[in-house]
VMD Tcl script that draws the C-alpha trace (Angstrom):
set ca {
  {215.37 139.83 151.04}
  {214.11 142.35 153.22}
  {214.47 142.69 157.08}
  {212.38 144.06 159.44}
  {213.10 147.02 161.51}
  {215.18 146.23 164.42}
  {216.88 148.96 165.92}
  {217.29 152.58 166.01}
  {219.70 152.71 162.83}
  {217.26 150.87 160.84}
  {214.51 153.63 161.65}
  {216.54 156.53 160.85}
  {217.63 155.40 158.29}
  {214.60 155.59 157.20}
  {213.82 159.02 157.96}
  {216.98 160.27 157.26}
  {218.00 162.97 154.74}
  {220.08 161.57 151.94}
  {222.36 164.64 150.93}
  {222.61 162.62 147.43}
  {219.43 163.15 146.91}
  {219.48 166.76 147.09}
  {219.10 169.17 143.68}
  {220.72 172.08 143.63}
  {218.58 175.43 143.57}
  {221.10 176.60 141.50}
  {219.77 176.61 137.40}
  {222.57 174.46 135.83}
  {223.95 173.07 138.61}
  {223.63 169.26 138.13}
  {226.66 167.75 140.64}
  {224.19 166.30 143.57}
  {221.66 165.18 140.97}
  {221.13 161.44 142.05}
  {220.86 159.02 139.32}
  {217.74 157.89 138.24}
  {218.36 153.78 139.89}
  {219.57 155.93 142.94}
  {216.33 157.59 143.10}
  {213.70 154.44 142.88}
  {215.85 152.65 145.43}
  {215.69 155.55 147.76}
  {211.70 155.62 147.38}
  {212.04 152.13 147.95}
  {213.16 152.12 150.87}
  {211.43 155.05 152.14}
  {208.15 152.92 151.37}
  {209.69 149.93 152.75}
  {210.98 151.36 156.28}
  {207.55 153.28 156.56}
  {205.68 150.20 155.96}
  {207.69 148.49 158.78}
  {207.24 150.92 160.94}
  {203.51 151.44 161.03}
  {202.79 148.33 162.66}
  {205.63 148.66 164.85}
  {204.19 151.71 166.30}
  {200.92 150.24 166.65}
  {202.16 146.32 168.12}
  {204.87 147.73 170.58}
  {204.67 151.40 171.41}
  {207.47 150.69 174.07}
  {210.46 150.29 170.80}
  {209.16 154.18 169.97}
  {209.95 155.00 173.15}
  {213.48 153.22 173.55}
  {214.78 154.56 169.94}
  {213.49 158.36 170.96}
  {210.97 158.61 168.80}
  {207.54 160.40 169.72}
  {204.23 159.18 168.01}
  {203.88 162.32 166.92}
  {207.49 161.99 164.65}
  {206.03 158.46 164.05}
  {202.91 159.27 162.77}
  {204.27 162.43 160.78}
  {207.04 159.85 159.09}
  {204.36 157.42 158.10}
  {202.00 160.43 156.68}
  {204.68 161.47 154.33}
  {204.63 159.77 150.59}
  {207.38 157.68 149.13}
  {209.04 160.56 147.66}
  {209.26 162.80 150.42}
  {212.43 162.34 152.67}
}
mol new
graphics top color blue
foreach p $ca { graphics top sphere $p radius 0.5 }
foreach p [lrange $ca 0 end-1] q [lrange $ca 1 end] { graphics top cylinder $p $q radius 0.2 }
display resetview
């Protein structure tokens, strides 16, 4: 089961850059290619934590504030789609 967001790890974690997830520029170079599981569970959970935090931005602006978020980062994070980190 799923919990909401409730403090500041929770929201980057959301937003944050998964170096796993990465792919190489490099033709050939497969090492940081993440697994396919590893990849639906990251867009997940990208969907999931942007989901929670939409209405959290909207129902108590003051949270934004006290994890040092803008509106403007929130809003940008909640544009993005699923697969976009």
């Amino acid at each position: 089961m799923r919990t909401i967001l409730t403090n500041i790890s929770d929201v980057y974690g959301a937003m944050r850059l998964n170096p796993s997830e990465r792919q190489s520029k490099a033709a050939g170079h497969t090492q940081n290619r993440p697994s396919l599981k590893s990849l639906i569970k990251a867009w997940r959970d990208r969907a999931y934590y942007r989901h929670e935090l939409a209405p959290m931005a909207m129902d108590l602006p003051e949270l934004i504030d006290d994890i040092g978020l803008t509106m403007a980062e929130v809003n940008a994070e909640i544009a993005k789609p699923f697969w976009r980190s």
